[in-house]
N, C-alpha and C positions, 0 to 999 in steps of 0.2 A: 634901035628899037626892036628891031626882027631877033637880035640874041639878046636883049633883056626878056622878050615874050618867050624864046626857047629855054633859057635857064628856069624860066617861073612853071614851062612846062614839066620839063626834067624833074623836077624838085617835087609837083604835085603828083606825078606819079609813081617816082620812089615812094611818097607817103601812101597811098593806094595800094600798092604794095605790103609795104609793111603791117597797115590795118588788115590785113585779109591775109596776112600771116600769123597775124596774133587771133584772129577770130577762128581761124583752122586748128591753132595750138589751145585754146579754148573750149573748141569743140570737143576734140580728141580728147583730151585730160575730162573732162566729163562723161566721158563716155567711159574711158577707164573707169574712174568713181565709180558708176554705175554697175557697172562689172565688179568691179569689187564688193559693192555691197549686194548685189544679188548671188554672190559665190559665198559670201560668208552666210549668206541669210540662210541659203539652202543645205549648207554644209553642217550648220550647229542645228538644223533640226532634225537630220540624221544623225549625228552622231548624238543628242540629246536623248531622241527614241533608243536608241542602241544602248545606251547608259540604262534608262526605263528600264527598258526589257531585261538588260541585266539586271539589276537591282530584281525586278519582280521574282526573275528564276533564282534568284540565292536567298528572296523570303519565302521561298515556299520548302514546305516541313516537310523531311524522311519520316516516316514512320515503318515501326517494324507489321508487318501482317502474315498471316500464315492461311491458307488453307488444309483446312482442316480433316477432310476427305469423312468417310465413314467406319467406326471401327467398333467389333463387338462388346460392350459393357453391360454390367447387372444392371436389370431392368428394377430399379431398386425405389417403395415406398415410403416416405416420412409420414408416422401418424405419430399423437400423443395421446392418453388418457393417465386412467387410475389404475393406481394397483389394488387390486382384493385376493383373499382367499379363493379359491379354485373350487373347491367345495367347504364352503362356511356352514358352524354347528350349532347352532344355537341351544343350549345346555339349561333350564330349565326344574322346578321340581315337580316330579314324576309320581312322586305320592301324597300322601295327607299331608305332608306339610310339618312344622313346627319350630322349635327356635333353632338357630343357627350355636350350636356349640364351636367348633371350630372351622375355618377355613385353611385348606392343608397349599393351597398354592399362589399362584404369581403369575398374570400377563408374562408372557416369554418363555415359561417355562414348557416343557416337555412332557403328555403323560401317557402313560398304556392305556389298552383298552378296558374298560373295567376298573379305574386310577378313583380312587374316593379324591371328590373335589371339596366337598364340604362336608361336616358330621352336623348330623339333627338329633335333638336331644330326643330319647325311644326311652327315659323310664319308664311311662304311663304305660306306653306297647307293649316294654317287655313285661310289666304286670298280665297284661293281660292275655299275650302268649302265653306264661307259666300255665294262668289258670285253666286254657285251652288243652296245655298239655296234662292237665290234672282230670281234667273231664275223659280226657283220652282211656285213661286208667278207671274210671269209673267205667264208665262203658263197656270195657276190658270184661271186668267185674262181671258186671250182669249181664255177661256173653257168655262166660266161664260157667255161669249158674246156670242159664237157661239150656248148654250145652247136658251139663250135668241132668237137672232134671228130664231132659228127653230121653237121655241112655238110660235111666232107670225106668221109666215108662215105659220103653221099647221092651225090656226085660220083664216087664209085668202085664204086659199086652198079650201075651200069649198062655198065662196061666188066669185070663179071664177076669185079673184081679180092675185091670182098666180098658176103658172102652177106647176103639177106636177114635172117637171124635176127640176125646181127650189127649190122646197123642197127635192128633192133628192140631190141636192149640197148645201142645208144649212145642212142638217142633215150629209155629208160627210164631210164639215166644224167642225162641231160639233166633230165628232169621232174624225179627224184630232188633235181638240186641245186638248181631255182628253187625245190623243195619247201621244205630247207632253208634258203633264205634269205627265205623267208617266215615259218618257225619260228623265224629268228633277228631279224626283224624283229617280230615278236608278243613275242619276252621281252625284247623292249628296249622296247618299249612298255608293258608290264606295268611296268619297273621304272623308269618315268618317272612314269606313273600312282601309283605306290605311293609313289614317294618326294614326288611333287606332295599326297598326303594325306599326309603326316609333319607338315608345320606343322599347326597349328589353326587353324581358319577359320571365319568368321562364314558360318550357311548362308542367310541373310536380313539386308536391313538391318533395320536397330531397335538398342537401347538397351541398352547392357551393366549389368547387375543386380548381380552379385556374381563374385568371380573367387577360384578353389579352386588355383589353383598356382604355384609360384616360380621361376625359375631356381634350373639344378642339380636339379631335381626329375625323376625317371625315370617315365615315365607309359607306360602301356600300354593296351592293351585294361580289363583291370579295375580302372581306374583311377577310372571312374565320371565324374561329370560335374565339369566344369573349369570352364564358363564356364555361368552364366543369361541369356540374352537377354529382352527383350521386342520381339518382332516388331512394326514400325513404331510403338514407343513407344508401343502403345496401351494402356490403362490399363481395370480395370473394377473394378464395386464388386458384391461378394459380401453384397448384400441379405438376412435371415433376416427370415421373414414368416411372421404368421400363418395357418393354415388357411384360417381365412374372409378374411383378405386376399388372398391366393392367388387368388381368385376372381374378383376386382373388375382385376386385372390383367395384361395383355395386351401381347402385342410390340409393340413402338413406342411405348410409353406413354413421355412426357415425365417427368423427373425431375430434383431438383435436388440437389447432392451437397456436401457440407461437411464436409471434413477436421478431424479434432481438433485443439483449437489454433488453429485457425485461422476467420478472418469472409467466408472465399471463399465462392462459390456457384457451383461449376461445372455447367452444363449438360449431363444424358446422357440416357439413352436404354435403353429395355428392351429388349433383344436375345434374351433365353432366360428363359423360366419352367421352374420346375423342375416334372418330371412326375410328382415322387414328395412326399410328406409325411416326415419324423423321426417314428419312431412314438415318439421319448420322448418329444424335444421340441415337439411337433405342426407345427413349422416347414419351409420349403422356402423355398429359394435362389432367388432373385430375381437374375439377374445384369444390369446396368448398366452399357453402352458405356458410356465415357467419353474425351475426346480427353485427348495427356500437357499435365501442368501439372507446375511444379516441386514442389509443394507435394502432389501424391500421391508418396506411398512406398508400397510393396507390402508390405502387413504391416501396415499402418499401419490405424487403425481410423477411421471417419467415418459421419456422420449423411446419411439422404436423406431429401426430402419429394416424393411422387408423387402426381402429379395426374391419377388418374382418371377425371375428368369434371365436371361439373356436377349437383347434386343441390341439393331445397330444403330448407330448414331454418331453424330459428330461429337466431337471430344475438345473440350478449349480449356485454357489455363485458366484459373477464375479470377486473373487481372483484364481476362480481356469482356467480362459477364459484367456490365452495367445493373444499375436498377433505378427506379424514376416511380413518380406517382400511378404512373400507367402499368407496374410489373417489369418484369424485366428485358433486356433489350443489347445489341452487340454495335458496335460501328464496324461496316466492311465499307471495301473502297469499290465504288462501280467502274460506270462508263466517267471515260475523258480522268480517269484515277481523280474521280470526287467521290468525296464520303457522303453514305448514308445510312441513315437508322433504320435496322429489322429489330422489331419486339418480337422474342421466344418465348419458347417455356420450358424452365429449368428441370430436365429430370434425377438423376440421384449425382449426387458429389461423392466423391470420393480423391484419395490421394494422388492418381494420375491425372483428376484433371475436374470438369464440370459437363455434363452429357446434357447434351441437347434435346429435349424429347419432340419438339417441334419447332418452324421458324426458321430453319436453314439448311438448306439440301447438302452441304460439307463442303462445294465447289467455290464457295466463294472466298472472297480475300477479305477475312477478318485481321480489324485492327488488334493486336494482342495492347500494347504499351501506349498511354500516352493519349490513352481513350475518352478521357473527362476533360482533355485543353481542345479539342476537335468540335465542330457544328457541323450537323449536314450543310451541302456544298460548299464546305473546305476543299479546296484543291492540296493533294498532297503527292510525294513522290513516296511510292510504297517499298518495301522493301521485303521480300521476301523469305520468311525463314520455316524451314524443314518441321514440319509436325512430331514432334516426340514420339508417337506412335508407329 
């Protein structure tokens, strides 16, 4: 009995053993687990973010930028208007008036001063010149008479045969009729003069403009104007200029003028500033010598760019010059290299480049390329390139 109860002991506590061998191997192996999945959990969310952050730094854009610094450029104005005559003629008839016999010219053509523009039909005139020069001759006449009877008076005066008072009204006779043919000689004159203003006549040379009458046509005094001249063909441009442009220019200022339609570039000249403002339009007349070219017409509408002077300013390639409903405007790249919008104001273009007249001190880091795929705060990585200047 005493080694059946030892064997039964033996045996239950080998089993006791073994349970609390396998609950320790149980333990342990969960515990691993545990670690393992708290190693991977930690590990793939670092290496996850690291991934992120990669990715993020190779979507973010190079772009090229430049600053721009400050460098001297014409301080240069864009106006438009019309072109006219410089001094316009307006041609007219001068005299009586009558029909129109011939017209000797043509819009375009060229005349001297003194140039018959039209012939007016003068036979009635010269009738009645003749007969002025005919009275001349009478007159003549009995000047020649009265001259004669005074010298014989004067000869007979002294042998008592006539009395003084009688020589005093031959020699009044006498004045009387040189009187006369000095009066006949003045209305022959008058009607040589009047009939020499009958044609129409150019009162200066310069450039025929436009021509208002025909043969057969009866023109008179209120006939109004017949012929447009332009005096010595000179041509000018009727500038419309802002207030504040107004300011910046000055007689003799250089200008360069280009007809619509046309790639000329003819060189003029400030001659007149206007001394008053449009209170609508806040503008004033800018007028521009110009010498004639075929290519100005009077009426005709053309572009000018004046050049004011020299001023400094920032200089950018006009890929990097936006424009928007608001006017114009540049992307540079600020703080933390994010982009943002400055609106400018564009002063004169030219083939180096676009001047800034205000909106941007030079210093900053304008986007040149690649300006219309960008939104303020874009983060970008900039990349800097050398100023042309």
């Amino acid at each position: 009995m005493d080694s059946l109860a030892g064997t039964q002991s033996f045996y239950e506590e080998a089993e006791n053993r073994r349970k609390r061998m396998l609950t320790i191997a149980a333990v342990a192996l969960i515990a691993v687990v545990l670690i393992g999945v708290w190693y991977a959990f930690t590990h793939g969310r670092s290496d996850g973010a690291a991934t992120a952050d990669g990715q993020g730094a190779q979507n973010i854009p190079h772009v090229t930028v430049m600053v721009p610094g400050r460098v001297s450029v014409q301080a240069a104005i864009a106006a438009n208007g019309t072109i006219a005559a410089r001094r316009e003629m307006p041609v007219g008839v001068a005299g009586e008036g009558g029909q129109v016999v011939r017209v000797l010219v043509e819009p375009g053509q060229w005349v001297g001063a003194g140039q018959t523009l039209a012939v007016i039909d003068r036979s009635v005139q010269s009738q009645q010149a003749a007969s002025l020069s005919a009275s001349i001759k009478v007159a003549q006449a009995d000047a020649s008479l009265a001259q004669a009877e005074l010298d014989r008076a004067q000869a007979l005066v002294g042998r008592g045969f006539i009395s003084k008072a009688d020589l005093d009204r031959k020699r009044a006779t006498r004045d009387s009729a040189n009187a006369r043919v000095r009066v006949a000689q003045a209305q022959y004159q008058e009607a040589v003069a009047r009939n020499g203003r009958l044609n129409i006549v150019a009162p200066e040379a310069g450039l025929v403009l436009t021509r208002q009458v025909e043969p057969g046509q009866v023109v008179g005094a209120g006939s109004g104007v017949l012929f447009r001249m332009a005096k010595g063909g000179e041509m000018e441009m009727l500038a419309q200029m802002a207030e504040a442009d107004l300011q910046r220019i000055k007689v003799g200022t250089r200008a360069t003028i280009t007809p619509v339609g046309t790639s000329l570039q003819i060189a003029g000249q400030v001659w007149q500033v206007s001394p008053i403002v449009n209170m609508d339009t806040r503008q004033g007349t800018v007028r521009i010598a110009v010498p004639y070219s075929a290519a100005l017409r009077p009426g005709g509408f053309a572009d000018a760019r004046l050049v004011s002077g020299t001023a400094e300013a920032p200089l950018l390639p006009e890929s990097a010059v936006q424009s928007g409903p608001e006017g114009s405007f540049v992307l540079i790249v600020g703080k933390n290299d994010m982009v943002e919008r400055r609106p400018v104001k564009v002063g004169s273009v030219s083939d180096a480049g676009v001047a800034i007249a205000s909106g941007l001190t030079g210093n900053e880091r304008v986007i040149v390329l690649a300006g219309a795929f960008l939104n303020p705060g874009d983060k970008v990585k900039p990349v800097v390139q050398k100023s042309s200047q």
